[in-house]
C-alpha positions as CSV (number, residue, x, y, z in Angstrom):
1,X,-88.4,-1.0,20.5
2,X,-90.5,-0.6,17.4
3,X,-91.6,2.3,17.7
4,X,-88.4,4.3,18.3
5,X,-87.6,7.8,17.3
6,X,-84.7,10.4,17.4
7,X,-86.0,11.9,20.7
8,X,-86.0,8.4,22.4
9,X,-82.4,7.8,21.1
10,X,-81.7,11.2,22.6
11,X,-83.3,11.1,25.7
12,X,-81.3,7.5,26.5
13,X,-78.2,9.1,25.4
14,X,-78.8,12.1,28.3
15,X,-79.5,9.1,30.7
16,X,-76.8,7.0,29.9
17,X,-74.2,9.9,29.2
18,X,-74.9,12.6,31.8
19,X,-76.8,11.1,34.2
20,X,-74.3,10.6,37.9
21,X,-73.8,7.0,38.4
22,X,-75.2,5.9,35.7
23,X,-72.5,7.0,32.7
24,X,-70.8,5.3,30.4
25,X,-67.6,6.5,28.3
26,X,-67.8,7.6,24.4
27,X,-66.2,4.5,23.2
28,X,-69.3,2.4,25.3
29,X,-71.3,4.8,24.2
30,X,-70.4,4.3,20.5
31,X,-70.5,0.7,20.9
32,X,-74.0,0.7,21.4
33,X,-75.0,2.9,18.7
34,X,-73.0,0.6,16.1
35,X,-75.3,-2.3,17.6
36,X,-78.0,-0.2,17.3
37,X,-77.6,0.5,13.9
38,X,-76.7,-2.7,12.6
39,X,-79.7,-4.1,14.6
40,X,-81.8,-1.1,12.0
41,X,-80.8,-2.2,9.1
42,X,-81.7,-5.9,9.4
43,X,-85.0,-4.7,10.7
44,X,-85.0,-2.8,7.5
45,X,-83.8,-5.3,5.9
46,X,-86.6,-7.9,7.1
47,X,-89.1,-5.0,6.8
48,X,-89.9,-5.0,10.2
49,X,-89.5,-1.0,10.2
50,X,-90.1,1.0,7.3
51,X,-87.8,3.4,7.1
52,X,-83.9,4.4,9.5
53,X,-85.6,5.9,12.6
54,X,-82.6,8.0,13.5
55,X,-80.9,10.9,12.1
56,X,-77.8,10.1,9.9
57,X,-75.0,12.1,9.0
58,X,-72.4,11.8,5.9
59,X,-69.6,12.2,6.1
60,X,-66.3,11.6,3.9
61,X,-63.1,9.7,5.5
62,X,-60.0,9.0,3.7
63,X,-59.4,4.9,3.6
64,X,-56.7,3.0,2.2
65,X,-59.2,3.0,-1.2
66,X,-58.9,6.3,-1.2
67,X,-61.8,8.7,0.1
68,X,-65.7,7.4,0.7
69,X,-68.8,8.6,1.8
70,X,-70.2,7.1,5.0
71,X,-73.3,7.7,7.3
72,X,-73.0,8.3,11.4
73,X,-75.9,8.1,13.8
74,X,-76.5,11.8,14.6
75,X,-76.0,11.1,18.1
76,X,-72.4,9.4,17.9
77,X,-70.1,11.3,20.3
78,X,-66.2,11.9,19.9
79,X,-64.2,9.8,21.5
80,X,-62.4,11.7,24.4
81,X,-59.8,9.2,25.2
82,X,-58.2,9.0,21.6
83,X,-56.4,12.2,21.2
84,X,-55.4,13.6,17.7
85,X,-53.4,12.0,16.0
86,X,-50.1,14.3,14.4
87,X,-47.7,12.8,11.7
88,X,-44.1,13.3,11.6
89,X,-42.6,14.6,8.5
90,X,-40.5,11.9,6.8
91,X,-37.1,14.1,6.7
92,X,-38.1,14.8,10.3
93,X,-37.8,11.0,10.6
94,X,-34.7,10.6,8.8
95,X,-33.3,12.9,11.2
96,X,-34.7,11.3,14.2
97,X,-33.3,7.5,13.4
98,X,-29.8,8.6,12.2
99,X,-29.5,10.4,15.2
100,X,-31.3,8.4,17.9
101,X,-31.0,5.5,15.9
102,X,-28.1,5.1,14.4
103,X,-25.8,7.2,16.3
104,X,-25.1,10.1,14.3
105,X,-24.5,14.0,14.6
106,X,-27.1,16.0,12.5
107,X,-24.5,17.1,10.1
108,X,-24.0,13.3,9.3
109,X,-20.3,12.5,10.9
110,X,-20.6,9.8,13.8
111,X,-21.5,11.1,17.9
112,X,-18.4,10.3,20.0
113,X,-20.9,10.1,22.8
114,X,-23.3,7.9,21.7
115,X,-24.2,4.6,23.3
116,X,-26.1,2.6,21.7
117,X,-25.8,-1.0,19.9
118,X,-27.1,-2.0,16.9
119,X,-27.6,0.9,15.4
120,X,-28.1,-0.2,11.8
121,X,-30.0,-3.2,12.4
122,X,-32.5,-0.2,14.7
123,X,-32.5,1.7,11.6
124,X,-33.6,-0.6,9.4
125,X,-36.4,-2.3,11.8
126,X,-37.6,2.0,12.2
127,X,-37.9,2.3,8.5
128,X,-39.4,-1.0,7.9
129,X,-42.0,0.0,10.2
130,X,-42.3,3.3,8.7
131,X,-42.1,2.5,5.2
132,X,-44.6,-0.2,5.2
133,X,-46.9,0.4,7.6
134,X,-46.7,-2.8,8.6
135,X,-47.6,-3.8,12.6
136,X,-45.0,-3.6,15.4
137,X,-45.8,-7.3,16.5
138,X,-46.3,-8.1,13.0
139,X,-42.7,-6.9,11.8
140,X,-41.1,-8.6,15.1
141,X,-42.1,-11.7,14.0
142,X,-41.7,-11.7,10.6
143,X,-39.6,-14.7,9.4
144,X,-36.7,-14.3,6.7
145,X,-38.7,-16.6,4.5
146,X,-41.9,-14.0,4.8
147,X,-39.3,-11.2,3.1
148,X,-39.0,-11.2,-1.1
149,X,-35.6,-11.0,-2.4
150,X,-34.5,-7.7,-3.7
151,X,-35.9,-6.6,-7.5
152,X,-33.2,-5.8,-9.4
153,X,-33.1,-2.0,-8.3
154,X,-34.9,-1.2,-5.2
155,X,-34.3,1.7,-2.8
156,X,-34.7,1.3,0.6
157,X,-34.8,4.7,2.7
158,X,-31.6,6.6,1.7
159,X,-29.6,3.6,0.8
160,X,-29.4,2.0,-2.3
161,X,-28.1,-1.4,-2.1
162,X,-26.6,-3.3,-5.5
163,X,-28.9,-5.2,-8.3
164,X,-29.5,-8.9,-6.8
165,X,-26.9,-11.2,-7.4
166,X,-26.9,-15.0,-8.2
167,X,-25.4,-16.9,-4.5
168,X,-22.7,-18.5,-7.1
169,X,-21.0,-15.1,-8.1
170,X,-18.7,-13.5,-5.9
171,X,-19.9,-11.0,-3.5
172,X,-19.1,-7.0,-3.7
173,X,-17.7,-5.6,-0.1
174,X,-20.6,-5.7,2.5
175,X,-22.7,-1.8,2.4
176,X,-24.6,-1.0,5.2
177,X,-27.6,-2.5,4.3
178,X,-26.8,-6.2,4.5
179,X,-24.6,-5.7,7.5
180,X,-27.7,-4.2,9.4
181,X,-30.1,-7.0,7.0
182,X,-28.3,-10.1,8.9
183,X,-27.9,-8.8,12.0
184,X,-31.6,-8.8,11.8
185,X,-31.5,-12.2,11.2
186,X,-31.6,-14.7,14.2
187,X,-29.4,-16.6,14.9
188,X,-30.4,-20.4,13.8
189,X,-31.3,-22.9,16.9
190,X,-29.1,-25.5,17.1
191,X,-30.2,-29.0,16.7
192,X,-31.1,-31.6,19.1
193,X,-30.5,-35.2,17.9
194,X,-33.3,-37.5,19.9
């Protein structure tokens, strides 16, 4: 194991990846060659090996810091099971939830034909989703006391809902948004006296 070089990497990755029987799938295949290079560099590290045995490449990904320079193992393979990934345009979306969402024609007036229930409290779970990024089982349970109240002007898809009140003033007529906001809410549990 000391002694290893590029050709021994390569020749287990012709065993392990094309040989019948005996194959594994890119993602097991990748597996091993992050354990393999985490097991380098704390031999590096320990100077038990002088130097990265394997061929590395750079490359540059985009991260939520922004983009960063990163070295592969020349022999990692692309995962075949993951296929690419293709992003919706965000007026394409806008179009896709206030019609399959929320019930509307394209042109904006309401579908006679449509179905559905719920349709604002749908719309506003698809653009919390969307807007935040945030988890599907994340946002599902997500407790009212998790949410921060409204800033004083905040826009929320195409909806803009009025500057935060104090509870003791009276209330303006109910918009769209806090209709669909408590309907989001569940409903309390009622109490058990023991």
């Amino acid at each position: 194991m000391w002694d290893t070089s590029q050709d021994d990497l390569r020749a287990y990755k012709r065993a392990r990846r094309r040989t019948k029987g005996f194959t594994v799938s890119a993602s097991t295949w990748n597996r091993f060659i992050a354990a393999l290079d985490k097991w380098v560099k704390w031999a590096v590290h320990e100077e038990l090996i002088e130097a990265q045995p394997f061929r590395v490449v750079e490359k540059t990904v985009l991260t939520p810091r922004g983009l960063v320079r990163v070295l592969f193992n020349a022999e990692r393979e692309v995962d075949d099971s993951v296929g690419s990934v293709r992003f919706l345009a965000y007026e394409d979306y806008l179009v896709w939830r206030d019609v399959g969402l929320r019930g509307q024609l394209p042109d904006g007036s309401s579908d006679p034909s449509w179905r559905g229930r719920h349709g604002e409290r749908s719309a506003v779970f698809a653009d919390l989703l969307v807007c935040t990024g945030i988890r599907l089982r994340e946002a599902s349970s997500l407790l009212v006391t998790e949410v921060p109240p409204l800033a004083q002007r905040r826009y929320l898809g195409d909806q803009r809902p009025e500057p935060a009140r104090d509870d003791h003033q009276a209330q303006p007529a109910e918009d769209g948004v806090r209709v669909a906001a408590r309907a989001a809410r569940p409903a309390p549990l009622p109490r058990h006296r023991a």
